[in-house]
Every structure is written in structure tokens, then in C-alpha cells.
C-alpha positions in Angstrom: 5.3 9.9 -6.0 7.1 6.4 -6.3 5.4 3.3 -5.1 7.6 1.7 -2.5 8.1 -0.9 0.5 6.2 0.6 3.5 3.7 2.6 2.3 0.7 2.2 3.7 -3.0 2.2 1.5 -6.4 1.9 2.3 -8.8 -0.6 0.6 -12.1 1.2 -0.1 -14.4 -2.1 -0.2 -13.5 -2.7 3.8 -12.0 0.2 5.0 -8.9 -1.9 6.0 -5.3 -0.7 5.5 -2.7 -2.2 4.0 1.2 -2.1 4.2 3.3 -2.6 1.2 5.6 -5.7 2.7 7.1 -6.8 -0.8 7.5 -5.6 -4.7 8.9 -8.3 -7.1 8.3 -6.6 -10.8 5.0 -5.6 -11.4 3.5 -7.5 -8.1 3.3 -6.4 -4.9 2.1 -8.1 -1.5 -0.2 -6.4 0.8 -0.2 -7.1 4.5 -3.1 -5.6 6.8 -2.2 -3.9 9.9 -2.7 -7.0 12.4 -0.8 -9.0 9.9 -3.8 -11.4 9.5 -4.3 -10.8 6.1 -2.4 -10.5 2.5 -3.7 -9.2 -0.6 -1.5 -10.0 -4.0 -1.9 -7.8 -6.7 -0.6 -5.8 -9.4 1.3 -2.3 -8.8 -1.1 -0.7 -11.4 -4.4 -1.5 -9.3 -3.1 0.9 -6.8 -3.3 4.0 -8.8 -6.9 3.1 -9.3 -8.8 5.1 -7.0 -11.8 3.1 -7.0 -10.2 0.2 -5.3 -7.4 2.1 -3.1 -6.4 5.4 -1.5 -2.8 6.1 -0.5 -2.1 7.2 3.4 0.5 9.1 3.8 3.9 8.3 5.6 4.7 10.7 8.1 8.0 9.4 9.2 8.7 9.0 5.2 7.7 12.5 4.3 9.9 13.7 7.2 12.6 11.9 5.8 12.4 13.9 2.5 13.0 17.1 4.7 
């Protein structure tokens, strides 16, 4: 599945979730759920299961219905 704007992924060192607010190129901004916080890093880093887990979206998953 395609890395895109909205999904949502939990960090494993706090727990916390993050939303995918922006991708330019390879980099991509994540904003926690209060909107407090913002993590930049590269696309790849998400695939890496020791750092981040993909939740899944509901209301995208629907979508492809």
C-alpha cells in the first residue's frame, strides 16, 4: 500500500500517533493528534518497523470499496 497524506502511524518509542500532514519528495512531516508536535523525516523510515507501525484508515479503506 501507497504512502499518502492522511494516514495515520504510530511511533513505537512513545506510543504517540502521527498524521501524515505533508509529502515533498522523499520527506514527509508528521503531526501528532493534538497538533502539538511535528516529526520530519524520510518516507523510507516508515516502512521500518522498529521505529513505526501503520494504523489503518477506516474511512480510506471504505473509500476503496
Amino acid at each position: 500500500m501507497k504512502t499518502k497524506e492522511g494516514d495515520i502511524f504510530k511511533r513505537d518509542l512513545d506510543g504517540e500517533e502521527y498524521k501524515i500532514r505533508r509529502i515533498v519528495n522523499r520527506m514527509v512531516v508528521l503531526e501528532s493528534k493534538d497538533g502539538k508536535r511535528q516529526i520530519l523525516t524520510e518516507i523510507d523510515n516508515l516502512q521500518l518497523k522498529s521505529f513505526y507501525q501503520q494504523k489503518w484508515n477506516i474511512e480510506a479503506f471504505k473509500s476503496m470499496l
